[in-house]
C-alpha positions in Angstrom: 52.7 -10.8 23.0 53.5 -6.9 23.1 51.6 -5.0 20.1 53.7 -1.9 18.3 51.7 1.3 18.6 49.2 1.1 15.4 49.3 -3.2 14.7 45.3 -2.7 16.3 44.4 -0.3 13.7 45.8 -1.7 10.8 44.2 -5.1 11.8 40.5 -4.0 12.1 41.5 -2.6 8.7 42.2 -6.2 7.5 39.5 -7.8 9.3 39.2 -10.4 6.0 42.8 -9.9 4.0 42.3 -8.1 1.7 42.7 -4.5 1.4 38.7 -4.2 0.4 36.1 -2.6 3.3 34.5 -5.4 4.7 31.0 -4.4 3.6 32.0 -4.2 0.2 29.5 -6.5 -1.8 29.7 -9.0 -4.2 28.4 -9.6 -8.0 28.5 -13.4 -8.5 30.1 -14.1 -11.1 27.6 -16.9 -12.5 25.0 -14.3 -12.4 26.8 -12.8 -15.3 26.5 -8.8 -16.7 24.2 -6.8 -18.1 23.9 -7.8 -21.5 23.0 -7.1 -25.4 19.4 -9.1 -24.1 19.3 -7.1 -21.5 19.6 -3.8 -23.2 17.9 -5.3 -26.4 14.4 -5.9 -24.1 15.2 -2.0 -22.9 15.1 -0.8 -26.2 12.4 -2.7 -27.6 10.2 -1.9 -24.4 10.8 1.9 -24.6 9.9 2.3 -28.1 6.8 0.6 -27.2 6.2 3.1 -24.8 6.6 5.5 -27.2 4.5 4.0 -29.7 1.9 3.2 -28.0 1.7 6.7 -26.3 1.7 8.8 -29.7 -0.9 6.5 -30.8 -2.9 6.0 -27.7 -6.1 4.6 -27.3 -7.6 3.1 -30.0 -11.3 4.0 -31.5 -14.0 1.5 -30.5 -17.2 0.4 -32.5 -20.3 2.3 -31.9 -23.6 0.5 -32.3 -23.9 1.6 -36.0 -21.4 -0.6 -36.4 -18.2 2.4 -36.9 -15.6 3.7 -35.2 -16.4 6.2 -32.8 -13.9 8.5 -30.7 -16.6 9.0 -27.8 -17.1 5.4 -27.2 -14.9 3.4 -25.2 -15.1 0.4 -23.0 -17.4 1.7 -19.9 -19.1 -1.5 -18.0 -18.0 -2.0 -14.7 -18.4 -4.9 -12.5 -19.6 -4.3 -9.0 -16.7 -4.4 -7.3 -15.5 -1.2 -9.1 -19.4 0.6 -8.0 -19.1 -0.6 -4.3 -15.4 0.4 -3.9 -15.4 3.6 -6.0 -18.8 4.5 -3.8 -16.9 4.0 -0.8 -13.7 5.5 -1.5 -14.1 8.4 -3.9 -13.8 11.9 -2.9 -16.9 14.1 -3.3 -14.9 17.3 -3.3 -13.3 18.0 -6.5 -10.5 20.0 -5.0 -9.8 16.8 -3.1 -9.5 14.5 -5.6 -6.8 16.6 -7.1 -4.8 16.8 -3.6 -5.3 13.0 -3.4 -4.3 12.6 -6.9 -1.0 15.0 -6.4 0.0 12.3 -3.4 -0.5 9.7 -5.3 1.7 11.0 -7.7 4.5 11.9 -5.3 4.5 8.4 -3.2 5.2 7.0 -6.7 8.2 9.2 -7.5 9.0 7.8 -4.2 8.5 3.9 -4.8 9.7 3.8 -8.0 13.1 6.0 -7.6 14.1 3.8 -4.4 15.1 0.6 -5.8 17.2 2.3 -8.2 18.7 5.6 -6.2 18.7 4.5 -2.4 19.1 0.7 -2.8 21.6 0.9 -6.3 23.4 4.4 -6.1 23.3 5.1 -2.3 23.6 2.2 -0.6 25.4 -0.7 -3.4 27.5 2.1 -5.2 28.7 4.5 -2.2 28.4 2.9 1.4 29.3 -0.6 0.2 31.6 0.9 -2.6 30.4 -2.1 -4.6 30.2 0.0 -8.4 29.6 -3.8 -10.3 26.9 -4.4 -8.2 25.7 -0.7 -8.0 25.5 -0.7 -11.7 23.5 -4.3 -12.3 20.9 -2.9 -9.8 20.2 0.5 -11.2 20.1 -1.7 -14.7 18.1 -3.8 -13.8 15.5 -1.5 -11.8 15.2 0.5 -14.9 14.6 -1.9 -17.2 11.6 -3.2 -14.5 10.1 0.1 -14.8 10.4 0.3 -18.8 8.7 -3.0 -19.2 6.3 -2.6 -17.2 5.4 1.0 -18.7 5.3 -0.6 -22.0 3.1 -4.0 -20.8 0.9 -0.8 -19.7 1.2 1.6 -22.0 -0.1 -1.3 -24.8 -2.7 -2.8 -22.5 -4.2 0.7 -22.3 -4.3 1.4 -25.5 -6.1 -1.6 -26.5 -8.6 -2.0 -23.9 -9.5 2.4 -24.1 -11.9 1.6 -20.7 -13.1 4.8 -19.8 -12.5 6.4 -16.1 -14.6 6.6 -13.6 -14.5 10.3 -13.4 -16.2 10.4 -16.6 -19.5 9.7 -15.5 -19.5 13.0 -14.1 -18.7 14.8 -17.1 -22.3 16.4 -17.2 -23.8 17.3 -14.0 -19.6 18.8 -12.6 -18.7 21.9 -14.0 -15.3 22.4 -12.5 -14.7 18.9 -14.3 -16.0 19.5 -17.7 -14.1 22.3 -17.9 -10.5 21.3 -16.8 -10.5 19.3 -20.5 -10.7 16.0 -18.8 -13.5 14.9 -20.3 -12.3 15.8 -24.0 -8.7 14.4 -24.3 -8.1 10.9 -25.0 -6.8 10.5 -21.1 -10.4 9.3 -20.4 -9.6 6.4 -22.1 -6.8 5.6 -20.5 -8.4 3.5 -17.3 -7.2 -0.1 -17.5 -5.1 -0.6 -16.2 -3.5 1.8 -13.7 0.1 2.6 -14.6 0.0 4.1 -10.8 -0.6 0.9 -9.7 1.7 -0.8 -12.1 5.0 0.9 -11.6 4.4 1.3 -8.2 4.3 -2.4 -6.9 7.1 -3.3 -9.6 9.5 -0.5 -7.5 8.2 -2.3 -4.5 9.0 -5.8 -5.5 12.1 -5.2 -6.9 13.9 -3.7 -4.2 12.5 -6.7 -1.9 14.6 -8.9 -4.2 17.4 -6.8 -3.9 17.5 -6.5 -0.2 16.5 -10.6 -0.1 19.7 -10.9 -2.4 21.8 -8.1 -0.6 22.2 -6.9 3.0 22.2 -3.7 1.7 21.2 -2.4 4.9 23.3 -4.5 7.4 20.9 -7.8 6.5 18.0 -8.9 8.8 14.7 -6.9 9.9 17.1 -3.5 8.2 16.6 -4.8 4.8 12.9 -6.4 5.6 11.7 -3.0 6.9 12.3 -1.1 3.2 10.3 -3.9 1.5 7.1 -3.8 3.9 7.3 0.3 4.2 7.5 0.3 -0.3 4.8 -2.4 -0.3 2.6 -0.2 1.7 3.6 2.9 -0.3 2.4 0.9 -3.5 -1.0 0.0 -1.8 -1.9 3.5 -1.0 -0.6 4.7 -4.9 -3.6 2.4 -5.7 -5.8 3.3 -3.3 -5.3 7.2 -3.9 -6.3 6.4 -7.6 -9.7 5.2 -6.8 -10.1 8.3 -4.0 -8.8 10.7 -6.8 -11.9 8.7 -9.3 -8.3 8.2 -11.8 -9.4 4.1 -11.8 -11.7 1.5 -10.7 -10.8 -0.9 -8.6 -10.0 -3.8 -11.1 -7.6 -1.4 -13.3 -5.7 -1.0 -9.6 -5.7 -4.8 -8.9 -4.5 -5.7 -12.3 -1.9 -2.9 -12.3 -0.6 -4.4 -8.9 -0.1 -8.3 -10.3 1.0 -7.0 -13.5 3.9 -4.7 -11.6 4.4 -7.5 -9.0 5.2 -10.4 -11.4 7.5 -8.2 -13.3 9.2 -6.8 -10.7 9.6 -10.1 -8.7 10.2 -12.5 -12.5 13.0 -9.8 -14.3 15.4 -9.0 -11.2 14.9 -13.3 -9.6 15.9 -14.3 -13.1 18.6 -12.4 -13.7 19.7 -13.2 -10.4 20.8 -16.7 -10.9 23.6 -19.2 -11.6 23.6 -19.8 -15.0 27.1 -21.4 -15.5 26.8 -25.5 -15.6 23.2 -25.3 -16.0 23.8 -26.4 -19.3 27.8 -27.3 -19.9 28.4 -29.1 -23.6 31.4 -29.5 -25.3 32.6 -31.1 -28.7 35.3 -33.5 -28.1 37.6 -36.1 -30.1 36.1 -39.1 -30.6 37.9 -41.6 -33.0 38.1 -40.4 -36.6 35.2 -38.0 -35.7 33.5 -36.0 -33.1 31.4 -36.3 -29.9 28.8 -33.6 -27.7 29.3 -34.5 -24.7 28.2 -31.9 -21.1 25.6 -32.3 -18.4 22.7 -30.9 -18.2 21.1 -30.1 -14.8 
């Protein structure tokens, strides 16, 4: 069969028939869209950030029986003593650099779900802008929930940090004001921790969903590198003396089960899960679907 100069071109250009690249991606369509319940859990969990920030911690009961600004909830177990004497820096000046990586690892974990995995990688290389735009939605709305699960947690539970206990034999800590501002109160449990696994998991459930990198060990590789990234936010926070150990621990289930439960629920068929219908039946009417 003789070939025209070009026909080779034009048919690795039409690989599957269409005139679409062929790593485009997919939104299923019984996944359905971003919705009014969808936004409507956005906007109820960011003004419970907000709310819960301008009021923050709440006052706790001294033993006279009032409420006392200076008293907040400071028993720790001994995991918290054995880990925070292991791990905590002795050098103030190295807290604060261990704090500052902590803080730029989680800029890291929790922008990747929604600018690598959504905007770089769904949106431009697999010009896919549906599914672009149901991942960056839905990787915000992780990060807002969890922030405002959090953010209320915290200010009902005021536990005290661990870098309080300081407060009177470390100059250089008494007076950077961190012992006087209602931040002391705002241990349990890490938001670090939190936001950082929730990141994490939710752009494993995007690569399991997606071959956003080509599929295979490319999209297992992001999930294990962000899960580690998450793991050393928490760990930095107990070097820095920002947390105990069990504010880290709970901040990691806590951002796990929202990041894994939000993105695997919204990522499912829910056409014919329920299908009913209201149909003639004689000289009246009858429901009749299937439910599965």
């Amino acid at each position: 069969m003789n070939r025209e100069p070009g026909d080779e071109f034009e048919t690795s250009l039409h690989t599957h028939g269409n005139d679409r690249p062929s790593h485009r991606l997919d939104w299923p369509t019984s996944w359905g869209q971003y919705g009014r319940w969808d936004y409507g859990l956005l906007g109820l969990s960011a003004a419970t950030l907000v709310g819960t920030q301008i009021v923050g911690p709440l006052e706790k009961i001294n033993e006279s029986g009032t409420p006392d600004p200076d008293v907040g909830w400071q028993s720790t177990t001994r995991l918290d003593d054995f880990v925070r004497d292991s791990l905590r820096r002795d050098d103030f000046e190295e807290r604060g650099r261990v704090r500052d990586a902590s803080d730029l690892l989680l800029s890291l974990t929790v922008s990747f779900p929604f600018l690598f995995d959504a905007l770089v990688s769904a949106l431009w290389f697999h010009e896919s802008p549906e599914v672009g735009r149901e991942l960056a939605l839905l990787a915000i709305e992780v990060q807002f929930v969890t922030a405002a699960i959090q953010s209320t947690t915290n200010m009902f539970s005021s536990r005290v940090r661990p870098y309080v206990q300081d407060c009177d034999t470390l100059v250089e800590l008494d007076s950077s004001g961190d012992c006087t501002g209602s931040g002391r109160f705002r241990s349990f449990f890490s938001g670090h921790a939190a936001q950082a696994f929730a990141g994490a998991t939710t752009s494993c459930v995007f690569h399991a969903k997606f071959p956003l990198y080509g599929g295979g060990s490319r999209d297992i590789l992001p999930c294990v590198g962000l899960l580690a990234s998450a793991t050393a936010v928490g760990l930095f926070r107990v070097m820095g003396d920002m947390h105990h150990i069990t504010d880290v621990i709970t901040g990691a289930v806590v951002g796990s089960a929202v990041g894994l439960a939000l993105p695997l629920l919204r990522m499912r068929a829910w056409e014919n899960k329920r299908t009913v219908s209201i149909v003639p039946n004689g000289f009246g009417l009858a429901m009749v679907g299937l439910l599965r």
